[in-house]
N, C-alpha and C positions, 0 to 999 in steps of 0.2 A: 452400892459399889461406886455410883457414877459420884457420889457427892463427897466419900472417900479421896476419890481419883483428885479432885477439885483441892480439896484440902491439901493435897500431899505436894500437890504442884505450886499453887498459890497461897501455902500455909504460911512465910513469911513476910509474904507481900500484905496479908489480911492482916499478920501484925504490924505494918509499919506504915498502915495509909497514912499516915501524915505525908504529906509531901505530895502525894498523887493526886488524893482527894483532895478539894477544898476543903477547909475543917468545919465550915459549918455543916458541912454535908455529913460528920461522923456520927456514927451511934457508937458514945464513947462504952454503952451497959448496954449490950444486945440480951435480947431475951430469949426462951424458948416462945415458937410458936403459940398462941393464943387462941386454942377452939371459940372458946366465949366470946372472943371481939364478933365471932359472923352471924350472932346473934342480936347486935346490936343493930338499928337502923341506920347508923354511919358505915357498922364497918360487913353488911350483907353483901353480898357477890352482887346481887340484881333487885331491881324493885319489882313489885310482881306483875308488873307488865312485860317485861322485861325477860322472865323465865321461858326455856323453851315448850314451846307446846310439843313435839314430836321428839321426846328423850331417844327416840330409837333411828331417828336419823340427821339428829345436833349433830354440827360440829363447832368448835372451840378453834379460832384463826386466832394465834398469835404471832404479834410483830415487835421486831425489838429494831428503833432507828430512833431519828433525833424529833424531840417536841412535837408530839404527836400530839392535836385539838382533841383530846377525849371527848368533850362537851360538844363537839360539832355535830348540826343535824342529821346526818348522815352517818353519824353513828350513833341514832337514837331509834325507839320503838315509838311511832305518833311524834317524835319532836318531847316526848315530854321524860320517858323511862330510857337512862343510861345503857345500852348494850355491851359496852367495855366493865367488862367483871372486875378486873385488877389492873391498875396502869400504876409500873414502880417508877417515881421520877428517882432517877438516881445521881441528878445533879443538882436536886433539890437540898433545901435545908431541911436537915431534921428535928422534929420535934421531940425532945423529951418525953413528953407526956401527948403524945400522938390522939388526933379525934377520934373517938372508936375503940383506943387502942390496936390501931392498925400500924402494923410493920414496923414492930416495936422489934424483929426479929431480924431485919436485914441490918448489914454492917455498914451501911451509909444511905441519904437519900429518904424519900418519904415515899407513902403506899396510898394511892387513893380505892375506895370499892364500888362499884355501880351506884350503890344505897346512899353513900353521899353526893356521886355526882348527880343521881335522879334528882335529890334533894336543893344542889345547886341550882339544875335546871329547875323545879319550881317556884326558887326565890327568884330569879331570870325571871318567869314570866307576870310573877307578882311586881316586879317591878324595886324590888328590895335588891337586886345587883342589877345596875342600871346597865349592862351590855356584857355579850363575851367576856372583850376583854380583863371588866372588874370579874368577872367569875376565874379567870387561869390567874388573877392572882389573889384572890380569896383563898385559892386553891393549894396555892404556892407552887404552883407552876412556873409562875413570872414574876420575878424582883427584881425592879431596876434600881434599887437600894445596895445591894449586895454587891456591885461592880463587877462582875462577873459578863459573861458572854448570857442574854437571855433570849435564844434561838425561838423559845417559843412564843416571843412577840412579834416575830416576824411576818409581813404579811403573806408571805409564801414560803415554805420549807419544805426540803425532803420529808421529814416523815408524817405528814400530813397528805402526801400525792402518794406515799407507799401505804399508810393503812386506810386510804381511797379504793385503789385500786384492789387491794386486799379484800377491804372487808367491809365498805361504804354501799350503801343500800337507801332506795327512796326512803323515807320515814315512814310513809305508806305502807310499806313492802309486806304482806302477809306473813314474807318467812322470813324476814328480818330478825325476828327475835330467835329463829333456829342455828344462829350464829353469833354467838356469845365470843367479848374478845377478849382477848389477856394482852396484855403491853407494856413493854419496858422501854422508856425514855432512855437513849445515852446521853449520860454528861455531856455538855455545850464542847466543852475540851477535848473529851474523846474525838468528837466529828472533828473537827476543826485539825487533831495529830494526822495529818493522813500517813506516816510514816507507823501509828500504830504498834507504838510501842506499849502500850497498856493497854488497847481495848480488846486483846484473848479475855483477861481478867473480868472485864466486864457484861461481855457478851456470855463466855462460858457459866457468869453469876448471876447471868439475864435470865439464861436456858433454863437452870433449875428453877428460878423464881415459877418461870410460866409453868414447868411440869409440875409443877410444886401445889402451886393455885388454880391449876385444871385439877387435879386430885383434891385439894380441898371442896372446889366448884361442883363438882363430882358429888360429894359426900354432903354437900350442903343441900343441894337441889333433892337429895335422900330424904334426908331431915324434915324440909318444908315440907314435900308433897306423900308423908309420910311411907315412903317405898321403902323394902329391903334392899340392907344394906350391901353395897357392891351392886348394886342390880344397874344404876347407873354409868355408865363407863363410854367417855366420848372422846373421838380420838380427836388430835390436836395437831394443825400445820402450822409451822412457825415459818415465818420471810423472815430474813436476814439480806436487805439489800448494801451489805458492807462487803468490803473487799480490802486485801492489803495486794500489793505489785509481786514482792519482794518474800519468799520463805521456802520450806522444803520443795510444798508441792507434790509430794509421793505418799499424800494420806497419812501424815505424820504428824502435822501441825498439829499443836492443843486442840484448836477450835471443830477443825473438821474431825481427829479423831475422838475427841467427847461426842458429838455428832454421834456418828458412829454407834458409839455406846450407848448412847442413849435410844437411836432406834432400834438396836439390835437385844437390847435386855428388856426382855418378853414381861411388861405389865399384867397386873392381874386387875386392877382400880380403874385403871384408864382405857380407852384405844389407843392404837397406834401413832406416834408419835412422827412426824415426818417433817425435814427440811428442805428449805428452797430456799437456792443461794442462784445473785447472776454470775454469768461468766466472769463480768468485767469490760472493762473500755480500753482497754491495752493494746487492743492488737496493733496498730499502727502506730505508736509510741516509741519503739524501740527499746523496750525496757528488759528483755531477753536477748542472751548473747548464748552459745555454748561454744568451747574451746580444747581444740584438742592440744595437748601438752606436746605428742610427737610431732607435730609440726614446729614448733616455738612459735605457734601463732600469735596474735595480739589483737586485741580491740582499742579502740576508742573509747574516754568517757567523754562525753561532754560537758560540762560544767558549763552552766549561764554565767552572766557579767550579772551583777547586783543583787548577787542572790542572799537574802537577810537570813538565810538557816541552812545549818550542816547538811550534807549529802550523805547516802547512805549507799553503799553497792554491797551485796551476797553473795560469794563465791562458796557456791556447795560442789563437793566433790562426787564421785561415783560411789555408789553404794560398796561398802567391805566387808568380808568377813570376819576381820579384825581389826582394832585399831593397828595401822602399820608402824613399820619401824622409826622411819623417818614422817616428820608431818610435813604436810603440804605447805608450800611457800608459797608470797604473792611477790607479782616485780612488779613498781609501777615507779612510771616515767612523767613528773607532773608538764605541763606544755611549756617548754621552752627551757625545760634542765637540759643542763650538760649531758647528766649522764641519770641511767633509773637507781632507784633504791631498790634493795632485796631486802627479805626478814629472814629473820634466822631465829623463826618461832621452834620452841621446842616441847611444849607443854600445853596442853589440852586446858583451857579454862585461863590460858594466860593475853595477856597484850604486848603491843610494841609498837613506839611512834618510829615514825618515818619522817626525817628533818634534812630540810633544805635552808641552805646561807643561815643558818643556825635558828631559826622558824620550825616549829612543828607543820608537818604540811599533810599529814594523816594517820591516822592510828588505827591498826591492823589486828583484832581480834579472834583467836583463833578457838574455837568449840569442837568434842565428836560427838552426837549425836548419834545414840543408841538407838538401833534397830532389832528387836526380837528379844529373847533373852539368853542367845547361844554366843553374843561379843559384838555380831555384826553393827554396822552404824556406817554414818558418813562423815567427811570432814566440813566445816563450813568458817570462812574466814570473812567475817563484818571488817567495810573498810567504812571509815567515817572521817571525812574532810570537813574544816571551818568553813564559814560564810566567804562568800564571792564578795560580798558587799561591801566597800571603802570599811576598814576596820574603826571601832569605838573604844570607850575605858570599857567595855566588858568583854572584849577579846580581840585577837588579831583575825587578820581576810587573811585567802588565800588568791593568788591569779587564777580568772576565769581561760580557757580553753580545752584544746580535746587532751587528754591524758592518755596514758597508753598503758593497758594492764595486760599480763600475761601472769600465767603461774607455776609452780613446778610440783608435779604429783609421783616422780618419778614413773612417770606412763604407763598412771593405773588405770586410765578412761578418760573418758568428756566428762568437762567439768559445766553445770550452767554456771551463767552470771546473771543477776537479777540484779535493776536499779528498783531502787527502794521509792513508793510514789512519793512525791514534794511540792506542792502542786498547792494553787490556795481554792477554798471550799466557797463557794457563792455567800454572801453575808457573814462572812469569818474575815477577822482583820488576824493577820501574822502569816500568810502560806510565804512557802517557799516559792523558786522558780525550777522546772523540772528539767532535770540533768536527762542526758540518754544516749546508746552507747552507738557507733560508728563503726564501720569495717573498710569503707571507700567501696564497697564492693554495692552495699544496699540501696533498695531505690523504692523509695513510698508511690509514686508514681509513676503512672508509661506516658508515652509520649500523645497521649491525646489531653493528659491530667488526669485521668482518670484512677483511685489507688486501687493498686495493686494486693490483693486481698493475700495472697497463699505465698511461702515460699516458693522459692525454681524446684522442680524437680529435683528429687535426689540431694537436697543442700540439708544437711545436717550439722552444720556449724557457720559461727558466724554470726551476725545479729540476724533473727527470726524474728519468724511470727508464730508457728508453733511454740506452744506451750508458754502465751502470754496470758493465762486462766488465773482468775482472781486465787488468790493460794487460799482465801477458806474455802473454797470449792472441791476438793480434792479427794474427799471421802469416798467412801464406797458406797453408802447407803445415798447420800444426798440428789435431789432433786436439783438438775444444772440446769439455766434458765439463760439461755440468749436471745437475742435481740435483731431484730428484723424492722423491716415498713409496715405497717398497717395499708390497707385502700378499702374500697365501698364495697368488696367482695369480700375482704380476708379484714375487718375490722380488730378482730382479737377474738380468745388467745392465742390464734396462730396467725403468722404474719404473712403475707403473699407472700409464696416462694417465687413466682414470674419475678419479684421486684429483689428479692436476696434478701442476705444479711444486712444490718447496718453496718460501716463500716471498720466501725470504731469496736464490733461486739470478739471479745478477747477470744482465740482457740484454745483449746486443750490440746495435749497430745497428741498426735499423729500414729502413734506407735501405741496405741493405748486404748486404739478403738474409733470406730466411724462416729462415734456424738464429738465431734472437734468442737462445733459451733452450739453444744449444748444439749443435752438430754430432752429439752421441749426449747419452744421459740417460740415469744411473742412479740407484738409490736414494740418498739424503743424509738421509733417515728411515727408519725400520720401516714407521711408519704417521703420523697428525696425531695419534694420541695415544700413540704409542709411540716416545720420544726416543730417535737414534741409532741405531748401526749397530754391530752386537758382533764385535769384533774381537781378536785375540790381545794382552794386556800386553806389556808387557818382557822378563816375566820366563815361561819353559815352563809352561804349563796355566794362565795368569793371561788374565782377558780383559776388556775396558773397551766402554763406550758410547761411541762418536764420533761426530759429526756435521758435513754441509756439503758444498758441493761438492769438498774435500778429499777426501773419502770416494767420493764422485761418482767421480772421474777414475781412481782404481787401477784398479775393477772394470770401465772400458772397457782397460784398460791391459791387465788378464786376459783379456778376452774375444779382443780382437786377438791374442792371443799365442796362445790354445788355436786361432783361425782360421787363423793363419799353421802353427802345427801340423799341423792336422786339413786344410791342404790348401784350405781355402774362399775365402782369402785367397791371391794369388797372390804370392811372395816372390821374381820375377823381377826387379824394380825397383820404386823408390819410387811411381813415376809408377802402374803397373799397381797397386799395393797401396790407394794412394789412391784412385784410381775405382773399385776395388770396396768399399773401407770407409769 
C-alpha cells in the first residue's frame, strides 16, 4: 500500500528525472529486485563476523543524511567486518552492470552491501587500497572527476556526526554486531537545496529502500543460519536529521504522512518500524508569522541585500470544509512602492506575476490542498521573489528590504505564513541569504541580551515562536527529538533540564499538546559555553564539533534501539513500542 502511495504521488516525477537527477546517476533499465545477488560475496548483507548473535534482541538503525564513511571504524565489528548491511549512495553514478549485481532495482544511484565493504576493508588492511580515502572512492562514493558536489570527501560532514551518534560503537564492543545498519546517502544537491524542493521524493524513496533491505536482511539472515522462515523479524529505527522551515505542518505533508503509514501498517516479516525526526533550529528565526484577515493586519518580509537565490514565503489558510467560493488573495507591498499589488487569483493550480515599473517583482501561486475524502482541504499561496543580488544575463534582482504582506480570506481564520529556509549549508558553495518576517512588535531579546524563548502570553498572531517545528515533524506516530545542554550530570540522551533548552531548538504547537520542545530531548550542546557535540569525522580516529537538534535526534535514535535491545521497550508492535517510549 505504502509503495503504491509513493507511486501515485511521484509517478511523474520518476518519469522525468532528467533534470533533477544528475544523469549519470540514472538507472536508464531498472530491474526487478535480485534474490540471487545476496548470495553473492559482493552483494551479502554482512560478512559473518558481522551477523547478529542475539536474533531475538537485534535491532536494525537506519539513517538516511548526507555521505555517510560506511567504512569508518566505528561502524565496524574488530575494525575488520562491515556493520552497515546496505548504504544506497543515491548521488552516486550508476553502474550498468552493477558488482554483485546490487541495486540493479533502484531508479538512480548505486547500492553498496556489508559483504563488499568487509571486503574493501580487507584490501585496506592488505595494503592493496592505500588509505580510507582510495577506499570511498574505489567505492564510488567519491569522484572528483564528475564535477559535482563530493560531500563525502569532506573532512567533516553532517552525516558522519549523525550515523555516530546513531549507531557508532567501539570496534571492540561485544554487542556491536546486534546493530546492524541500513543507510541511505542523500544527493550532494539535495543537502545543499535547503528550500527542498525535491528531497520528499528522495527521503520517501529512501524510507522504502531501508524497509525494504531490513525484510530482505531479515530473510537473508533465515537462509544462512538455516532458521524458519519469518522466524526472524527485527524492528527498525530510522533518523532522519532533515528538516524543511516552510509547509502544511498539520500531518499532511508527504513525508510525515508516509511516516505515518508506514508505522501504522502492521508487518508480518519485520518489527516495528519507528521514526525520529529533530524539531529544528527555527525557533528564533522568525520564520513563522500567523495573520488574522479581520484585522487587515500585515507583516513584514525581510529580504537580505545580495542575496544570489529566490525567496520563498507559504501562506496556508485555515482548514475548510469546502473549497470556498472566492479563493484567497495575497497583497503585497515591495519596500519602497507607491502603492501594494493584489492578485485576483481564481483558479486552484493557477499562477500570477506581480509587476512593478514594468519588472516582475514576484509570482503568486495558488494550490487547495485536500484534506480527508469528504471535500475538506486548505488554501495555500507560494510567493517566490528573484535574487536581491546586483542582476546578471541570467535574470533580473529585485530591491532588498522589508515588504509588507497581508491577505484576504474573506474572514474565514488565521492564516500561518512560513518563510521558506535559504540559508547556505557548511561546505556547500551556492546558499542563499535568509529572509524573515517582522511585525515592529517582536523582540528576540530582553534587556539583559538574553533570548527570549516563548511567546508573550496570550499572543496568537504576529511573528511567533510557536509552531517553528521542522514541518517533516509533524506526524502522529513520529518520534520529535529537541535539543538541550548536555553537562557532567546529564551527559545524554537527556540533556540538564536546570540548564534548558538550547536556544535555537524549534516549538511545536501550543494548542497541540505539552511536548512543544519535543517528545524526548537530548543534548545539541556540551554546555552554553561549550559549543557542540564531539563526534567521529569522515575519516577513522578524526573527530569534529556538531551542533543542533540534528545532533538532538541520533542520540534518541540510540537510546530507543539499546531499549528495544535491553528488552525495556517492547518490540511486539508499533502500537505497544509507542506507549511505552
Amino acid at each position: 500500500m505504502s509503495a503504491a502511495t509513493v507511486a501515485g504521488v511521484f509517478g511523474e516525477l520518476l518519469d522525468h528525472l532528467d533534470g533533477i537527477a544528475a544523469s549519470d546517476t540514472l538507472n536508464r533499465a531498472p530491474k526487478a529486485y535480485d534474490t540471487a545477488s545476496e548470495s553473492t560475496s559482493q552483494g551479502a548483507f554482512l560478512s559473518a563476523g558481522a551477523i547478529p548473535k542475539d536474533l531475538k534482541k537485534a535491532v536494525v538503525i537506519g539513517v538516511i543524511d548526507d555521505a555517510m564513511p560506511f567504512a569508518h571504524q566505528r561502524l565496524t565489528v574488530g575494525g575488520k567486518d562491515a556493520r552497515v548491511a546496505s548504504i544506497w549512495m543515491q548521488g552516486s553514478a550508476h553502474e550498468p552492470n552493477p558488482v554483485g549485481k546490487v541495486g540493479m532495482d533502484l531508479p538512480f544511484g548505486a547500492e553498496l552491501r556489508g559483504g563488499r565493504i568487509s571486503s574493501m576493508l580487507k584490501d585496506l588492511r592488505s595494503g592493496a587500497l592505500p588509505d580510507e580515502g582510495s577506499l570511498y572512492r574505489a567505492a564510488g562514493a567519491v569522484d572528483y572527476s564528475r564535477g559535482t558536489i563530493q560531500s563525502g570527501g569532506f573532512f567533516g560532514n553532517h552525516g558522519a556526526a549523525v550515523v555516530d551518534l546513531a549507531a557508532g560503537f567501539a570496534s571492540d564492543d561485544a554487542d556491536a554486531c546486534n546493530f546492524p545498519v541500513m543507510a541511505v546517502s542523500l544527493p550532494p544537491e539535495i543537502t545543499r537545496d535547503t528550500l527542498g524542493t525535491f528531497s520528499p521524493l528522495y527521503v520517501i524513496l529512501g524510507v522504502l529502500h531501508l524497509v525494504h533491505r531490513t525484510r530482505r536482511l531479515c530473510r537473508w539472515i533465515e537462509t544462512k543460519k538455516k532458521l524458519t522462515a519469518g522466524s526472524v523479524k527485527l524492528p527498525l529505527v530510522v533518523n532522519l536529521s532533515y528538516g524543511l522551515s516552510a509547509g502544511p505542518k498539520d500531518g499532511h505533508g508527504l513525508v510525515e504522512a508516509f511516516m505515518d503509514a508506514v508505522s501504522s501498517e502492521t508487518g508480518t516479516d519485520i518489527g516495528p518500524v519507528t521514526f525520529v525526526l529533530p524539531m529544528g533550529n527555527q525557533r528564533l528565526g522568525q520564520l513563522h508569522g500567523v495573520l488574522d484577515p479581520k484585522t487587515d493586519a500585515t507583516l513584514g518580509w525581510a529580504l537580505q541585500p545580495d542575496d544570489p537565490t529566490p525567496s520563498f514565503l507559504e501562506i496556508w489558510g485555515p482548514e475548510l470544509p469546502a473549497k470556498p467560493d472566492k479563493c484567497m488573495q495575497l497583497v503585497l507591498r515591495p519596500d519602497g512602492a507607491a502603492r501594494p499589488e493584489r492578485t485576483s487569483l481564481a483558479d486552484y493550480g493557477s499562477y500570477q506575476s506581480l509587476d512593478g515599473d514594468g519588472v516582475e517583482m514576484a509570482r503568486a501561486y495558488l494550490q487547495w490542498h485536500p484534506r480527508g475524502t469528504k471535500g475538506g482541504g486548505r488554501e495555500l499561496i507560494t510567493v517566490a521573489v528573484p535574487p536581491t543580488r546586483p542582476a546578471t544575463a541570467a535574470g533580473h534582482s529585485i530591491r532588498a528590504g522589508t515588504w509588507q504582506v497581508s491577505v484576504d480570506t474573506e474572514d474565514r481564520g488565521l492564516v500561518d505564513i512560513y518563510v521558506q529556509r535559504d540559508d547556505a549549508i557548511r561546505g556547500f558553495r551556492g546558499g542563499g541569504r535568509q529572509s524573515r518576517l517582522t511585525d515592529g512588535l517582536y523582540q528576540g531579546r530582553d534587556e539583559t541580551g538574553r533570548a527570549i524563548l516563548y511567546d508573550p502570553p496570550g499572543q496568537h498572531t504576529g511573528v511567533v515562536r510557536d509552531g517553528a517545528i521542522n514541518a517533516f515533524a509533524n506526524g502522529t506516530t513520529q518520534i520529535r527529538v529537541g535539543g538541550g545542554y548536555a553537562s557532567p550530570t546529564h551527559p545524554g540522551p537527556i540533556a540538564d533540564p536546570n540548564l534548558g533548552p538550547a536556544p535555537y531548538c524549534s516549538l511545536g504547537f501550543a494548542s497541540k499538546g505539552p511536548n512543544v520542545e519535543g517528545d524526548k530531548v537530548a543534548p545539541a550542546e556540551r554546555s552554553r559555553v561549550l559549543r557542540g557535540i564531539i563526534t567521529m569525522g569522515a575519516m577513522s580516529g578524526s573527530r569534529q564539533a556538531v551542533a543542533g537538534t540534528s545532533m538532538a535526534a541520533p542520540q534518541i535514535t540510540r537510546d530507543l534501539a539499546m531499549k528495544l535491545y535491553n528488552g525495556t521497550v517492547p518490540r511486539s508492535s508499533f502500537a505497544a513500542l509507542r506507549k511505552k517510549y
